[in-house]
Structure formats: structure tokens, C-alpha cells
C-alpha positions in Angstrom: 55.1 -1.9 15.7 53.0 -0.4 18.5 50.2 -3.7 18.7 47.8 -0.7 20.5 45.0 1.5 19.0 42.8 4.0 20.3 38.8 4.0 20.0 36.2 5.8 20.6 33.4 4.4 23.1 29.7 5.3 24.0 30.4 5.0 27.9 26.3 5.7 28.4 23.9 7.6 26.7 25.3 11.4 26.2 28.7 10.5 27.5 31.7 8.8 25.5 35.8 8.6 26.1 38.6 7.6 24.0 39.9 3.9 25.4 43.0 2.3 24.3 42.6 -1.2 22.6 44.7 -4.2 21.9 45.7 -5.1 18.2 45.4 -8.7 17.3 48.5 -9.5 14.8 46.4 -10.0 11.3 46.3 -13.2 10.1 46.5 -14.9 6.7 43.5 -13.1 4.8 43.6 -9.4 7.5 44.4 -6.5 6.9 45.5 -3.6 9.3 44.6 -0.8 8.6 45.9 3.2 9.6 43.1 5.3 10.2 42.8 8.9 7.9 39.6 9.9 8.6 36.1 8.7 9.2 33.1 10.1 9.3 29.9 11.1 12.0 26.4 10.2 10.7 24.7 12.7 12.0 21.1 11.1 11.8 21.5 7.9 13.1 25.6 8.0 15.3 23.5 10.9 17.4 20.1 8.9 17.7 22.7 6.0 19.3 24.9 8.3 21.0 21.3 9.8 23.0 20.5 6.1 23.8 17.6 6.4 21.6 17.8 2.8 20.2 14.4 0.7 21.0 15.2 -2.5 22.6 13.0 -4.4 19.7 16.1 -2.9 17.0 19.0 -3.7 18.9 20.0 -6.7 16.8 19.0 -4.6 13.6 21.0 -1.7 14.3 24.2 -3.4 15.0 27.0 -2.0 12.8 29.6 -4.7 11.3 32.4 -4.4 13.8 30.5 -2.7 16.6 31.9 -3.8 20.0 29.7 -3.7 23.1 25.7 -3.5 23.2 23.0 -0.6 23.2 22.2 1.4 24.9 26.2 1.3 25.9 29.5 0.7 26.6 29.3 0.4 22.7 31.9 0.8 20.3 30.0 2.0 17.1 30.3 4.1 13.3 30.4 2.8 10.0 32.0 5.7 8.0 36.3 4.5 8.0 38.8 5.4 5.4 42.5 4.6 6.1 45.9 2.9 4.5 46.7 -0.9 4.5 49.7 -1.2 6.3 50.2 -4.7 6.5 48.0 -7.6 4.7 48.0 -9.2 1.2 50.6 -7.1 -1.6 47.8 -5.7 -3.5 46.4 -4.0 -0.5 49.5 -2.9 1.4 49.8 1.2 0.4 46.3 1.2 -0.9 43.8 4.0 0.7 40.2 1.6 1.5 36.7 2.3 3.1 36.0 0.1 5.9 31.9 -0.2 7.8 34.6 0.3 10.9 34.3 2.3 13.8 36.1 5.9 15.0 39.7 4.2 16.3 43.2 4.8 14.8 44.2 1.5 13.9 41.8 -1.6 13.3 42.6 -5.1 12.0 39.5 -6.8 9.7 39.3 -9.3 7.0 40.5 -8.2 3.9 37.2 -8.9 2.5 36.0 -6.1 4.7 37.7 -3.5 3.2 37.0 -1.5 -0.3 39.8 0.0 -2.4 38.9 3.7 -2.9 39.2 4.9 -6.6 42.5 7.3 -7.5 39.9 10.1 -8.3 38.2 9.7 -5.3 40.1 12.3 -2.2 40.0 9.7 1.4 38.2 12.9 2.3 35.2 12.7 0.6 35.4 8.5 1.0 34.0 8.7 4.5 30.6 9.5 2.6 30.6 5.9 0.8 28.5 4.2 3.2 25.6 7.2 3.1 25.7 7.1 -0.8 25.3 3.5 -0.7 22.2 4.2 1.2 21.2 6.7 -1.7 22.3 4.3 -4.1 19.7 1.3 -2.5 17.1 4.0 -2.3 17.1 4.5 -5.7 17.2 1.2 -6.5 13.9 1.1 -4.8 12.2 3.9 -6.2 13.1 3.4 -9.8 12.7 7.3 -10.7 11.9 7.8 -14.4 13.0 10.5 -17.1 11.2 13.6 -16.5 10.0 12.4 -13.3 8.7 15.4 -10.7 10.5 14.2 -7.7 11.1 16.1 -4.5 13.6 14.8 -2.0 12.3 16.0 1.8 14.8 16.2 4.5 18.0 17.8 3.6 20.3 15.9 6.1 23.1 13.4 4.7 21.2 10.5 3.5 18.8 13.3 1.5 21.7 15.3 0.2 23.2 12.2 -1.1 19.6 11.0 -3.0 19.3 14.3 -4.3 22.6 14.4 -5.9 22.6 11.2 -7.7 19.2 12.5 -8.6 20.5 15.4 -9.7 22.5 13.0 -13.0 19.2 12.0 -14.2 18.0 13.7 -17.7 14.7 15.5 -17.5 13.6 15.5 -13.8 12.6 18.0 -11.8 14.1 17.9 -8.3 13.6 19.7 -5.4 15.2 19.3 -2.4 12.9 20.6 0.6 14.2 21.2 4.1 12.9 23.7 7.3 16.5 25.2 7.3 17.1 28.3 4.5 20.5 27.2 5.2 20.5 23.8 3.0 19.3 26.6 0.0 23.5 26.5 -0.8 23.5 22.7 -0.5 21.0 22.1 -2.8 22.6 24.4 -5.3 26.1 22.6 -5.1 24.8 19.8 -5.5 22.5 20.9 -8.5 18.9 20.2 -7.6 16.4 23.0 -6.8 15.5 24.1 -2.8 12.0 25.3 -1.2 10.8 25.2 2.4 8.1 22.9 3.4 5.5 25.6 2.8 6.8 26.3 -1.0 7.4 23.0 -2.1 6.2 22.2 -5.8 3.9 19.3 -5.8 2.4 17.3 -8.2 5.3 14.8 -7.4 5.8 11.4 -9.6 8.5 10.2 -6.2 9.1 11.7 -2.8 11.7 10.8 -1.1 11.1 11.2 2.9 14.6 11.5 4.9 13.5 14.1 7.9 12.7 11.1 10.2 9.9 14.0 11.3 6.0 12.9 11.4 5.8 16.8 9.5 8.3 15.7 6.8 6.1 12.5 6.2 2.8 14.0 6.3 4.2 16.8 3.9 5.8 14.1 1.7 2.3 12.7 1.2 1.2 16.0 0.6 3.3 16.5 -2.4 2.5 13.7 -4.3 0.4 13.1 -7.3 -2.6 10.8 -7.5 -0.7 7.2 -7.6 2.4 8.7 -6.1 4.8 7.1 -4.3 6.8 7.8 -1.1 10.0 6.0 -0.6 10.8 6.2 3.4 14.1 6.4 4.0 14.0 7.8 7.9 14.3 5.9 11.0 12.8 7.3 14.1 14.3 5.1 16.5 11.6 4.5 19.9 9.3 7.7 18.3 6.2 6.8 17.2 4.6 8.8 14.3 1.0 9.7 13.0 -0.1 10.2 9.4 -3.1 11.5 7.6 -4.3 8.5 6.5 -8.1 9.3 6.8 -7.4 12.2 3.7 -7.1 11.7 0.0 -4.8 8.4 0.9 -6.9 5.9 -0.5 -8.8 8.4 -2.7 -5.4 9.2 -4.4 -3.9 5.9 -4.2 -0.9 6.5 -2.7 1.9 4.8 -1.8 4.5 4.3 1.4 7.7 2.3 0.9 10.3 1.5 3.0 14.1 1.5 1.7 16.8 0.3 4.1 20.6 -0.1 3.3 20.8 -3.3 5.6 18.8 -5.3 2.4 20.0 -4.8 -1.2 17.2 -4.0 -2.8 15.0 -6.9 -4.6 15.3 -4.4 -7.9 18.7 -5.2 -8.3 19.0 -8.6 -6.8 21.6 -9.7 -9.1 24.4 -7.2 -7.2 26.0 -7.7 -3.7 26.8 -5.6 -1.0 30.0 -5.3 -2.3 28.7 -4.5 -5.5 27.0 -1.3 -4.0 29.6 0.1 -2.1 32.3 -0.1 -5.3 29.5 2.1 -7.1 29.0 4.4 -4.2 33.0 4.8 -4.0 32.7 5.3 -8.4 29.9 7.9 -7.8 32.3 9.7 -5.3 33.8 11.1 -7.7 32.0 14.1 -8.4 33.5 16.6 -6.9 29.7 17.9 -5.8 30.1 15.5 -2.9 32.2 17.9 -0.5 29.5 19.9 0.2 28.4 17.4 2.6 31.4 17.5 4.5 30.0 20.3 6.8 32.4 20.3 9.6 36.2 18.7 10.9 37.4 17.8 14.2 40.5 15.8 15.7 40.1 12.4 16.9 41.4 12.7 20.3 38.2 16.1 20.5 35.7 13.4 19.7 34.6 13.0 23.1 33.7 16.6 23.4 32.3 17.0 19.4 29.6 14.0 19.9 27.3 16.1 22.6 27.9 18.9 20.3 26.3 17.2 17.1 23.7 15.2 18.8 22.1 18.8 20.4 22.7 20.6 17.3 24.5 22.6 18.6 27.4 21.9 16.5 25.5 22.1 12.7 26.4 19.1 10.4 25.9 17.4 7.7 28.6 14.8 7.7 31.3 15.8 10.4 34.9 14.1 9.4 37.0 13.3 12.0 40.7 13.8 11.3 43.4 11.4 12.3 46.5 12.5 13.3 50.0 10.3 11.6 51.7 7.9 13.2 
């Protein structure tokens, strides 16, 4: 076969080209892989694509198989489904999620890969890595039946938290976003909808994932005495100011940080792997697709990625579509 691939690279901030790439041969334990689809964070792909990675969090923000360094030429995405095509027999044939990058072909570990569930489309498998991060969120917040909870910041990683949320009996949960537009999101998904103004409060949980300084100070807002935000944005080289000097310490309330890169202490007993095969289960719910927003062809990527990072292209999650061999 063709030992070539194709890959998407950051060439410098704003500007990115498709590159052909040598295949190794896999070796005992690889697996090569056929690209279906994969998937553009839109939070944290466009914050790397602008060049907006501090120095201080290069080494943090490194994706498993990224190639090249920040602020670029990087090779660099997390969200891969595709089909073994060569590799040990119980892979071979089998449709897997793979932390890889946007390229047509990859080679990896076979450790590296997940099998995705028969009930699961490859379509909606692109998602597994931002449910994972829902998954570790809640982990880390440990919502309770009949819990008030509103989830602020209707982007991917907060439309995946408020779904699973969405499974628990006797909560209340609103999802609250500045667009009107993520009203129809939050009903497929099942969960209630208010802009920032009309948000309920009284909140048990808040889960922050605007990566605003309004979100945040909004999130506090909503919260019941003893409250608790869990803070799942990342604002990249912003700095941000909170109301700290109000009824924080009067109300006793709590900030905490959740990030996917550390399974939570909560649930010390389960590995990354663990995690991921639960976010690939919970992919079955059909409720899912409404956070595949928008599609594009792999070899329009160049052109898409300036698109989504402006907003000018709207998105949730934006799959990228790979053509057959």
C-alpha cells in the first residue's frame, strides 16, 4: 500500500496547510489506522490555532501524538475515529477512537486506540474525547439527587456536562449561554435553557465552561450559600477578575478546578482508559448529534480553521469528513 498520509499543520498562528507525511510500517503491537472522521474542538483547537497558548502551558497542553511545538509548525487535535487496517486480528476491521490528530492515515500503538461500541455511529465517536472531559468533571463535582445545578457556557465541553446531567433523577438543570441559539441545544439534549440575565439561582453546583470572566462571575452569582463552582474553562494567556470582595466568604463558596489531563482523585480506582470506554458507552444516546453542529472535507480544512476560530463559521463540534481510499 501507499506508505503516505496527509496531515493537517498549524504553519503559524492563523495560517495552516495540508502536508503529506511518511507512514512508518507498524510494528508488532501498531496499528494503522484509515481515517473516517475526526472532530474540531472548537474551544481549545481555535485558542491553539490563534497562537493563544502561554509559553508557561506549553508542555501542559501537548496533545498525545502532537508533532511540532506551539505556537507552530504544530501538528495538533485529539478528536480521531477511523478503521484498523492492519495490526493485531481483533483490531483489523474494527471502527476505534484515537487522541490523534486531523491526517488520513496514522500508525500508533494499539494500546492507543479504543474500540467504538456497535451502537455507537463513528459520527458521533469524534465527541469521545469532550465527553470524557464531562465525564471527569462530574467525577469532580459529585452532583446529588435533586441537586439545583446550572451548567454556564453552552459550548462542547458544557453541552456534553449538561447531557449526562440531564440522566440524573430529580435535578434541576439549566443550561445558560449569551446565545438564544443554544435554547434548541439544550432542549435536545433535555435540560432546561435561560440567558445569563434569567438564570434560576439558588444553585447546589455550577458548572463554569464559558472560559469568560462574565460566565465566572455569573456562575458565582448563581450559587447557594456553600455552593460550589466546578471550573472547567481554560483561558489560555487571559487573565480574569472575580468578585471576591462580595458575599464570597460571607457565603462560603467554593471554586474548583476539573481538568481531563488528571483522572479525578474521586475515582482514583479507574484509568484513562477506563474513562474513555465509558465516554464511548455514554455515546450512545442518540441526544449526542446535536453537538455535531457543522461538516467539512478534509482537504477544506485549511480554509474551515480561520472560519471557526473568528466565529464566523458557528460550531459546536465541527466533524471533518474523510474521503475513501
Amino acid at each position: 500500500m501507499n506508505r503516505t498520509a496527509r496531515a493537517f499543520w498549524l504553519d503559524s498562528p492563523g495560517r495552516g496547510g495540508i502536508r503529506e507525511v511518511d507512514l512508518p510500517v507498524p510494528g508488532e503491537g501498531e496499528v494503522l489506522v484509515r481515517s473516517l472522521c475526526s472532530g474540531v474542538s472548537r474551544g481549545t483547537e481555535t485558542l491553539v490555532f490563534r497562537g493563544e497558548v502561554p509559553e508557561s502551558q506549553h508542555a501542559v497542553m501537548r496533545a498525545p501524538f502532537q508533532e511540532g511545538d506551539f505556537p507552530g509548525p504544530v501538528k495538533y487535535g485529539y478528536l480521531n475515529v477511523g478503521v484498523v487496517e492492519e495490526g493485531p486480528g481483533e483490531l483489523v476491521g474494527r471502527t476505534v477512537f484515537c487522541l490523534y490528530p486531523h491526517q488520513t492515515h496514522y500508525v500508533v500503538p494499539a494500546s492507543a486506540v479504543t474500540p467504538v461500541p456497535d451502537g455507537v455511529p463513528a459520527g458521533r465517536a469524534v465527541l469521545a474525547g469532550t465527553v470524557e472531559t464531562a465525564v471527569n468533571a462530574l467525577w469532580d463535582a459529585a452532583p446529588l439527587v435533586g441537586d439545583r445545578i446550572a451548567v454556564v457556557g453552552g459550548g462542547m465541553v458544557g453541552c456534553s456536562v449538561a447531557a449526562l446531567l440531564a440522566r440524573f433523577p430529580g435535578v434541576r438543570v439549566q443550561l445558560v449561554d449569551a446565545d438564544p441559539a443554544r435554547a434548541s441545544t439544550a432542549e435536545a439534549l433535555g435540560v432546561g435553557f435561560a440567558l445569563p440575565g434569567d438564570a434560576l439561582g439558588e444553585c447546589d453546583l455550577v458548572v463554569h465552561a464559558s472560559a469568560t470572566e462574565q460566565g465566572l462571575s455569573r456562575a458565582l452569582e448563581l450559587l447557594t450559600a456553600e455552593g460550589t463552582v466546578v471550573e472547567l474553562s481554560w483561558y489560555g494567556d487571559r487573565k480574569v477578575s472575580l468578585p471576591l470582595g462580595e458575599a464570597f466568604h460571607s457565603r462560603r463558596l467554593v471554586i474548583r478546578g476539573s481538568q481531563v489531563g488528571t483522572v479525578s482523585p474521586a475515582r482514583a480506582n479507574r484509568s484513562y482508559a477506563d474513562r474513555l470506554a465509558l465516554a464511548l458507552d455514554l455515546l450512545a444516546d442518540p441526544a449526542f448529534d446535536a453537538l455535531v453542529t457543522g461538516e467539512s472535507a478534509f482537504e477544506d480544512l485549511p480554509g474551515v480553521m480561520p472560519g471557526l476560530a473568528s466565529g464566523e463559521i458557528p460550531a459546536l463540534c465541527h466533524r471533518i469528513r474523510y474521503d475513501a481510499p
